[in-house]
C-alpha positions in Angstrom: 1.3 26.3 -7.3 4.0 25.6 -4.9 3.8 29.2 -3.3 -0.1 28.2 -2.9 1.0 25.2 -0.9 3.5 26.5 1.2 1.0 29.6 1.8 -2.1 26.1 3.1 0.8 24.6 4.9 2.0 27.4 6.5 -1.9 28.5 7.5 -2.5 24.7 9.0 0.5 25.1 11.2 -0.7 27.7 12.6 -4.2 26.3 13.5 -2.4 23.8 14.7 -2.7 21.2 11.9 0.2 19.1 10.6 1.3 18.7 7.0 0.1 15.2 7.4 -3.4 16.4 7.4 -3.4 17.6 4.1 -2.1 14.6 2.9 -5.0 11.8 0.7 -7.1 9.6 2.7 -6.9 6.0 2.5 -9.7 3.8 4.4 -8.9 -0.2 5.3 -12.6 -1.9 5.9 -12.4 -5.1 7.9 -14.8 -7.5 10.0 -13.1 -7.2 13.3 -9.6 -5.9 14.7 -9.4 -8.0 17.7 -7.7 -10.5 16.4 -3.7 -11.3 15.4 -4.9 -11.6 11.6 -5.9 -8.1 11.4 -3.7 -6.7 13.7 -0.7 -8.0 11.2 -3.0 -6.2 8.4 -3.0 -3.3 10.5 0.9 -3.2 10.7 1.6 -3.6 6.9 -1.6 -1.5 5.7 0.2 1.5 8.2 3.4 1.1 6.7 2.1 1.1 3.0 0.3 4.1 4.1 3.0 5.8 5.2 5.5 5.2 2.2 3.6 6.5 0.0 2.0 9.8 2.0 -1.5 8.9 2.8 -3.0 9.4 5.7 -4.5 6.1 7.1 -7.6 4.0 9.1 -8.8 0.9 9.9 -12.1 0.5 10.5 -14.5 -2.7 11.9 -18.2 -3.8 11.3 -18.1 -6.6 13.4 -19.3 -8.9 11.3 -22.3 -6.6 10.5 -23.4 -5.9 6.9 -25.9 -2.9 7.7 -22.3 -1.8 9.5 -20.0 -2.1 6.6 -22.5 -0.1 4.7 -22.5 3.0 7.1 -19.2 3.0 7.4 -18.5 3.1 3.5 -21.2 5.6 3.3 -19.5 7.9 6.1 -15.9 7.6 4.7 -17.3 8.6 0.7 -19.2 11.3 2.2 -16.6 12.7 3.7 -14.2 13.0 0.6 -12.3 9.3 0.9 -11.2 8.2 -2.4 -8.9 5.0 -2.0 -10.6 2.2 -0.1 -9.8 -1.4 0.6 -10.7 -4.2 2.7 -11.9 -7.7 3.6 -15.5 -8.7 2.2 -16.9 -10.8 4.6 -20.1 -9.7 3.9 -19.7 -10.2 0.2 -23.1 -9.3 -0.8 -22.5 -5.8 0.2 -20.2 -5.6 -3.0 -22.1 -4.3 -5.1 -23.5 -1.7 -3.0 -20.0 -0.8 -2.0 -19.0 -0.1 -5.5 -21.8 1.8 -6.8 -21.5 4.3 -3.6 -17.7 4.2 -5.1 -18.6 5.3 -8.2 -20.7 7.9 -6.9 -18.1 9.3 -5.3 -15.4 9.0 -7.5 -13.4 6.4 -5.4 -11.8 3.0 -6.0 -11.9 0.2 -4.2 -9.6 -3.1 -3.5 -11.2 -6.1 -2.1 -9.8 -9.1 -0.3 -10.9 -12.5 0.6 -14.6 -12.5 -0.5 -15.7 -12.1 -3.9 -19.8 -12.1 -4.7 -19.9 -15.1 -7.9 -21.7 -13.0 -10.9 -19.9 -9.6 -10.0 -16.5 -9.6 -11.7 -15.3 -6.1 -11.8 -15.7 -5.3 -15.2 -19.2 -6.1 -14.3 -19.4 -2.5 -12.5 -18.5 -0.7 -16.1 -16.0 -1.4 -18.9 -14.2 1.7 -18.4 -15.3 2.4 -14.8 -11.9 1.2 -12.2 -13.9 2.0 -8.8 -13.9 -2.2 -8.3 -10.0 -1.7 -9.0 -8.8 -5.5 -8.3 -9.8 -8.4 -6.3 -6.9 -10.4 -4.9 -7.1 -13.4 -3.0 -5.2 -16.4 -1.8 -5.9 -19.8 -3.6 -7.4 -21.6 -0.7 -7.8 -24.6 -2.8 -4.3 -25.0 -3.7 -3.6 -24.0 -0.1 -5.9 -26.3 1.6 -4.8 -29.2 -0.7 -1.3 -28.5 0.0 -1.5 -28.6 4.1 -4.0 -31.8 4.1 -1.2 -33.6 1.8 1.0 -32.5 4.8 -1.0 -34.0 7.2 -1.9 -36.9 5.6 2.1 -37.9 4.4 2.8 -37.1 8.1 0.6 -40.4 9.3 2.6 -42.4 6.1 -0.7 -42.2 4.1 -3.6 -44.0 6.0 -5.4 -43.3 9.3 -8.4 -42.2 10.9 -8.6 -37.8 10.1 -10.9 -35.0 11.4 -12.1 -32.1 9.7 -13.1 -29.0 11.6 -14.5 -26.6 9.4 -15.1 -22.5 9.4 -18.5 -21.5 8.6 -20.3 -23.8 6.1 -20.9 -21.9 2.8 -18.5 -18.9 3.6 -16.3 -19.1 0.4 -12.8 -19.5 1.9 -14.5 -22.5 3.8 -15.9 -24.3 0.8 -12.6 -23.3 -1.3 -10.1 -25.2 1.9 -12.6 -28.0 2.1 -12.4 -28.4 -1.7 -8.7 -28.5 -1.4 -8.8 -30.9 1.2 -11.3 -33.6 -0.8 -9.0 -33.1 -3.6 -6.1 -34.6 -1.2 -8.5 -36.7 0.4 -9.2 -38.6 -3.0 -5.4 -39.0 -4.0 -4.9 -41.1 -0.4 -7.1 -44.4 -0.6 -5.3 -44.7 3.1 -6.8 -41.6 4.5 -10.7 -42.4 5.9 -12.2 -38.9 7.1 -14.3 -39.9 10.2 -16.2 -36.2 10.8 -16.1 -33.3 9.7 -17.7 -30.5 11.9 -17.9 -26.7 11.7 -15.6 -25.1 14.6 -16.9 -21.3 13.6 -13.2 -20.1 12.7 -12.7 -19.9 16.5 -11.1 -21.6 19.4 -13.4 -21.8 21.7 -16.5 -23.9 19.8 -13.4 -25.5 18.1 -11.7 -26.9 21.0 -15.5 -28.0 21.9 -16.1 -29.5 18.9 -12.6 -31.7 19.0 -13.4 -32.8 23.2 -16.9 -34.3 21.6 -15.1 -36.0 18.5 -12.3 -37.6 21.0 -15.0 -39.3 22.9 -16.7 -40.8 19.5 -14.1 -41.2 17.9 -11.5 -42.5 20.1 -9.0 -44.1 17.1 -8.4 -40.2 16.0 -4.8 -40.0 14.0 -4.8 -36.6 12.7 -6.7 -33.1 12.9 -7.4 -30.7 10.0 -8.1 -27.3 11.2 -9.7 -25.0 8.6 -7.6 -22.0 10.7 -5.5 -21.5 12.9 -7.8 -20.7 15.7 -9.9 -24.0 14.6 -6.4 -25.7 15.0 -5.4 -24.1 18.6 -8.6 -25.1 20.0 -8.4 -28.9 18.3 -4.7 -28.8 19.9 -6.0 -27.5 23.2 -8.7 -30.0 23.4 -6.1 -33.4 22.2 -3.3 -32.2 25.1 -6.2 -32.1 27.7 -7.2 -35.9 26.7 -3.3 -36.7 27.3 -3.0 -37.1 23.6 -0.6 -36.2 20.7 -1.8 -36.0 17.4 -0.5 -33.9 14.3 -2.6 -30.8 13.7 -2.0 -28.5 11.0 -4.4 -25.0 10.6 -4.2 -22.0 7.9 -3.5 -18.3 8.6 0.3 -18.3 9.5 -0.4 -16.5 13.2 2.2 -15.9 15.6 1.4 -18.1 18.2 0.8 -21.0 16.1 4.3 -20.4 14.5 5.6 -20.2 17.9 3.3 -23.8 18.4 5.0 -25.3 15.5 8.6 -24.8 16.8 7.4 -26.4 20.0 6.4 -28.9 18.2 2.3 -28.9 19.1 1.0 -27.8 15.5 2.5 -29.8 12.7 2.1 -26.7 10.3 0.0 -23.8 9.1 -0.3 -21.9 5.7 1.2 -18.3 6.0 -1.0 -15.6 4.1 1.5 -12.9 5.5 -1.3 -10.2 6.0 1.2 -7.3 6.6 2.2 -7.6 2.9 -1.3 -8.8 1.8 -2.9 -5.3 3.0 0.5 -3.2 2.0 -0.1 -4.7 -1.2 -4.2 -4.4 -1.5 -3.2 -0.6 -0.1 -0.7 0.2 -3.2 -3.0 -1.3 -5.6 -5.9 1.1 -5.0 -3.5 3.7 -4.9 -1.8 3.1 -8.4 -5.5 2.9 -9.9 -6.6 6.2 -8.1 -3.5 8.0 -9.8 -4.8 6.1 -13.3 -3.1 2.7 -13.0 -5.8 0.7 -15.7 -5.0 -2.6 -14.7 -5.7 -5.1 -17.4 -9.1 -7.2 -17.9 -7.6 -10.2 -16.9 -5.8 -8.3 -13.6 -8.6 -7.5 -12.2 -8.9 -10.7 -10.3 -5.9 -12.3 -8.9 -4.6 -14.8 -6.5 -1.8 -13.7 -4.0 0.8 -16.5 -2.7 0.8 -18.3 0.5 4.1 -19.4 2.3 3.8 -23.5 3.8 5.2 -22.7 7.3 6.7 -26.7 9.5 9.5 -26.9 11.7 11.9 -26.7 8.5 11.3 -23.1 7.7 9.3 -21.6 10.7 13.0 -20.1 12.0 13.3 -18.2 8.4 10.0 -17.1 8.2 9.4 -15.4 11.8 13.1 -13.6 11.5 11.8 -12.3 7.8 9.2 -10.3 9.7 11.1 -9.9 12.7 11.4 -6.2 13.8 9.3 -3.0 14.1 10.0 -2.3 10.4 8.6 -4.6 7.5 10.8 -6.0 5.1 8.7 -4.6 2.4 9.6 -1.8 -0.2 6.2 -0.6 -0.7 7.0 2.1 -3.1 8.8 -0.6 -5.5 5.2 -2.0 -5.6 3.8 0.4 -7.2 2.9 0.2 -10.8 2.9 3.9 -10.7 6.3 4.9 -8.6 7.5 2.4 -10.6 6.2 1.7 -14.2 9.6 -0.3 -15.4 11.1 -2.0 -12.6 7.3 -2.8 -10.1 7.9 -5.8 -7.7 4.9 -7.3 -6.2 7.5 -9.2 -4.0 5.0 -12.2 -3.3 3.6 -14.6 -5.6 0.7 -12.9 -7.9 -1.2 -14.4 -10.9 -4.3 -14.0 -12.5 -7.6 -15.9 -11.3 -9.1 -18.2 -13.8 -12.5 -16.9 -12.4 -14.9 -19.8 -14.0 -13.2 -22.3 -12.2 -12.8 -20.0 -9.1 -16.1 -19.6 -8.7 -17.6 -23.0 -10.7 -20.8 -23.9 -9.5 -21.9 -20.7 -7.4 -21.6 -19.0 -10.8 -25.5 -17.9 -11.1 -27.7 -19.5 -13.8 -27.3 -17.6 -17.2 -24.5 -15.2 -15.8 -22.0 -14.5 -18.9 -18.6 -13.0 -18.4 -17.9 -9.0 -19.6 -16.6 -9.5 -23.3 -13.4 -7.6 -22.8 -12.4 -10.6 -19.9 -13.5 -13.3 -21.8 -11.4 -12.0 -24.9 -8.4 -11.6 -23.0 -8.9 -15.4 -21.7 -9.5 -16.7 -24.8 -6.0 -15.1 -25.7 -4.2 -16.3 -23.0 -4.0 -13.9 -20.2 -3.7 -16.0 -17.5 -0.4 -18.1 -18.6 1.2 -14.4 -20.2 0.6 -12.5 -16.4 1.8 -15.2 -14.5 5.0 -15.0 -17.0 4.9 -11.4 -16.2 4.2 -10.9 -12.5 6.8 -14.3 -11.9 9.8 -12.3 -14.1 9.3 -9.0 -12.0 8.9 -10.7 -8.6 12.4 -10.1 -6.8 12.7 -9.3 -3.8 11.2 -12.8 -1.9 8.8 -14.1 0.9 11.5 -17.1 2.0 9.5 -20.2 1.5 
């Protein structure tokens, strides 16, 4: 075997192909690359990649769900077994997996699940819907409008700007935000509008609600973009109000230390790709995570002016502080370190009422909830996590 390889690696240098070409393909599927969000995805998905010997793309439907089809469909044709990537256009799931299974892949997604399709759902002992990981955008919405609101000493006159409506990390971050919104008798939310995830209709949005509702105290931004263009819009009217957003992006770090954006939830998408990258990697080389790991939640890091410092100098540098091999359940079957927060989804309550009518969990999940999964992998996961996101 190993004369075989030298004798194919020896023939590809001399048509002029590297040793890297030989080496296993590994597609990242995203909505769009031109922005900092992905481009931090790009950076920790390329460094996973590299650790562990793949060779690596990133690929864009720009929003388009014929797009993301096509471009699953070229990448399986043309032998690409490990895939993972953001599901904005969730219904497409399904489709993606079954063009998976086809072709003998797996498959990580991020962000977007589709409520009836857990990923036992695609065959008990079928792994091409490997894992599904996600941040809890409830918890993290909750925990950046309590921000906000303790920041105004608990009563005042707040504004909402949303994402999309019905896109699920919009309804999960507005869910987190009623549930702060109900523990502050204080706190009266005078509008909540859509802002598109983007700066531009934001900042819009926020010049129209200054001039109707002049008595504003405080600005919710559903992201980050949402809360540039909110902050953008405020300065121009000669005002200073706290604005808080969710993604963790550069410049709004760089905002908070100037003290313009009272605070942002981190996601830390360099580790959150690394880590969806690593994952479809273990189960290609016949990782079988658990029932109840096959949907998780992945920690978020609160980012103010008390730990902005910490947090930009951990990912300071061209070279992650990530040991992406030690992630691995199959490089490392004893001592594995997910270094972030992981824990299993209770997926009833994640996806509560856009569960469909009549839909009934696979047995083998429902089992291992019944048992206790959830409280025994976050016991797990917590005991191996070492190496630390500072917080």
């Amino acid at each position: 075997m190993r004369k075989l390889l030298a004798c194919l690696l020896a023939t590809a240098a001399l048509s002029g192909m590297s040793a890297a070409a030989w080496a296993e393909d590994v597609l990242s599927e995203v909505s769009t690359i031109e922005n900092e969000y992905f481009n931090n995805w790009d950076q920790g998905a390329k460094q996973a990649a590299e650790a562990l010997g793949l060779n690596y793309q990133l690929l864009a439907d720009k929003g388009d769900a014929a797009k993301q089809i096509e471009i699953y469909e070229a990448q399986f044709a043309r032998g690409v077994k490990i895939t993972f990537g953001e599901n904005l256009n969730a219904s497409n799931l399904k489709q993606i997996i079954e063009k998976a299974k086809k072709a003998g892949a797996v498959h990580v997604g991020v962000w977007e699940s589709l409520p009836g399709f857990h990923p036992l759902d695609a065959g008990a002992d079928n792994y091409a819907f490997a894992t599904f990981f996600t941040p809890d955008d409830v918890q993290s919405g909750y925990r950046m409008a309590k921000l906000l609101f303790d920041k105004i000493g608990g009563k005042g006159n707040v504004v909402h700007i949303t994402g999309f409506p019905g896109a699920p990390p919009d309804v999960a971050r507005t869910a987190g935000f009623d549930k702060a919104l109900a523990e502050y008798p204080g706190i009266k939310l005078v509008a909540r509008q859509p802002g598109k995830w983007n700066q531009n209709d934001s900042r819009k949005v926020m010049e129209d609600l200054l001039v109707a509702h002049p008595d504003i105290n405080a600005v919710f931004g559903q992201n980050d973009s949402i809360a540039l263009g909110a902050m953008q819009a405020v300065e121009d009217a000669g005002l200073n109000l706290p604005i808080v957003g969710l993604d963790g992006n550069k410049e709004t770090l760089d905002l908070i230390k100037e003290g313009r954006i009272l605070g942002t939830m981190a996601f830390t998408p360099q580790w959150q790709a690394g880590y969806a990258l690593v994952r479809a990697y273990d189960v290609s080389k016949g990782f079988k995570p658990s029932p109840c790991e096959r949907m998780m939640y992945t920690g978020a890091t609160q980012i103010t002016a008390a730990n902005v410092d910490t947090y930009q100098k951990f990912l300071s540098g061209d070279k992650l502080p990530f040991d992406w091999k030690k992630m691995s359940r199959v490089l490392h079957p004893n001592d594995w370190d997910p270094q972030n927060v992981v824990w299993p989804i209770d997926v009833a309550n994640y996806w509560g009422k856009s569960t469909p009518a009549g839909y009934t969990f696979p047995k083998a999940y429902q089992e291992a909830l019944d048992s206790g999964c959830v409280e025994k992998l976050k016991t797990e996961y917590e005991t191996h996590y070492k190496q630390r996101i500072p917080d």
